[in-house]
C-alpha positions in Angstrom: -58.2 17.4 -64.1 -60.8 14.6 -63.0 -61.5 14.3 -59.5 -60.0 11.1 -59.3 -56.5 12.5 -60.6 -57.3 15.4 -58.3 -57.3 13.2 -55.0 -54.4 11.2 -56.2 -52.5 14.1 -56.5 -53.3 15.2 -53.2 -52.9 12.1 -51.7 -49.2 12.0 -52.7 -49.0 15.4 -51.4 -50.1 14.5 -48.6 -47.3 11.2 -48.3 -44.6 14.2 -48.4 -45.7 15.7 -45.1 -43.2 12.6 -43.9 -40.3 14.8 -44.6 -42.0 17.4 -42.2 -43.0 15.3 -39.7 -39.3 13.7 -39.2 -38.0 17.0 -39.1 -39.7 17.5 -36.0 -38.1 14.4 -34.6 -34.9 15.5 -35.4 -35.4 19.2 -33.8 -37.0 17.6 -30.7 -33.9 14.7 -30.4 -31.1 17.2 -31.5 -32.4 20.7 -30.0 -34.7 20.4 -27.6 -34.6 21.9 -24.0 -36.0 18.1 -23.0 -34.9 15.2 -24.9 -37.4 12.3 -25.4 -36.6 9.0 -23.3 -36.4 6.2 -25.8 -39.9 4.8 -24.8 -41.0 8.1 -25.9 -39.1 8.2 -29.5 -40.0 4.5 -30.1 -43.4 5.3 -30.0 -43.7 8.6 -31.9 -41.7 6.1 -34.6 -43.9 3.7 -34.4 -47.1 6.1 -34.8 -45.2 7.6 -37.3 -44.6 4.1 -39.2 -48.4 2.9 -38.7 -49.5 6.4 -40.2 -47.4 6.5 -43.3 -48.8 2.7 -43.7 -52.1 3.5 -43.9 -51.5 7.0 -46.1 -49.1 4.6 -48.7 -51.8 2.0 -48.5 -54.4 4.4 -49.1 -52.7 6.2 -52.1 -52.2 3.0 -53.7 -56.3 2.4 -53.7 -56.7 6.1 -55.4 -54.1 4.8 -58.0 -55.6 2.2 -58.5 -58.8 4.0 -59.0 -57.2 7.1 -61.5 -55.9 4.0 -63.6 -59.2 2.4 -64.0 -61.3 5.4 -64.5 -58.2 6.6 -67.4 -58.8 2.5 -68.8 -62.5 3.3 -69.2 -61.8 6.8 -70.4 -59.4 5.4 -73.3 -62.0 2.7 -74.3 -65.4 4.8 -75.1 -67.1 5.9 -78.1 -66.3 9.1 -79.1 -69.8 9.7 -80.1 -71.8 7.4 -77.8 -69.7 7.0 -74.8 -70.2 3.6 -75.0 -67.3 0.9 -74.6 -65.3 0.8 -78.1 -62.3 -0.9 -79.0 -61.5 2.1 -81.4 -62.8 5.7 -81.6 -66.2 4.5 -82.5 -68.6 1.3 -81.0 -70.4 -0.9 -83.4 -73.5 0.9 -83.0 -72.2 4.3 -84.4 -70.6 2.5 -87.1 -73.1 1.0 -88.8 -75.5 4.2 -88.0 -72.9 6.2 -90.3 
């Protein structure tokens, strides 16, 4: 696995911890000795919404980046590595 598909992979691993994180709402709302006054749940939410922005947001840049680095990948010279439209470039065409 390249290091780019590597981080995305983590990255959306990382997205899930949402599910874990509201759980701990929930228990603290639902079953907690103290239950949070509103001001206190409005901003954990809004934490919580700003966070899962920025960890979407910055997913989306390493998908981005997996899907360029695959476009390159597809496009090289299987002999060269230079850019090719087919298996081989120009160059190691017309060498063979």
């Amino acid at each position: 696995m390249t290091p780019k598909m590597y981080d995305l992979e983590q990255g959306i691993m990382d997205c899930w911890h949402i599910c874990d994180d509201l759980q701990v709402v929930f228990k603290q709302v639902g079953d907690a000795d103290i239950e949070p006054t509103p001001d206190e749940l409005m901003n954990t939410l809004i934490g919580m919404h700003q966070l899962y922005q920025w960890k979407f947001e910055q997913l989306f840049h390493l998908y981005e980046d997996a899907l360029k680095d695959r476009r390159e990948a597809v496009n090289r010279c299987v002999s060269c590595a230079n850019p090719a439209r087919d298996d081989f470039c120009d160059f190691c065409l017309n060498e063979e």
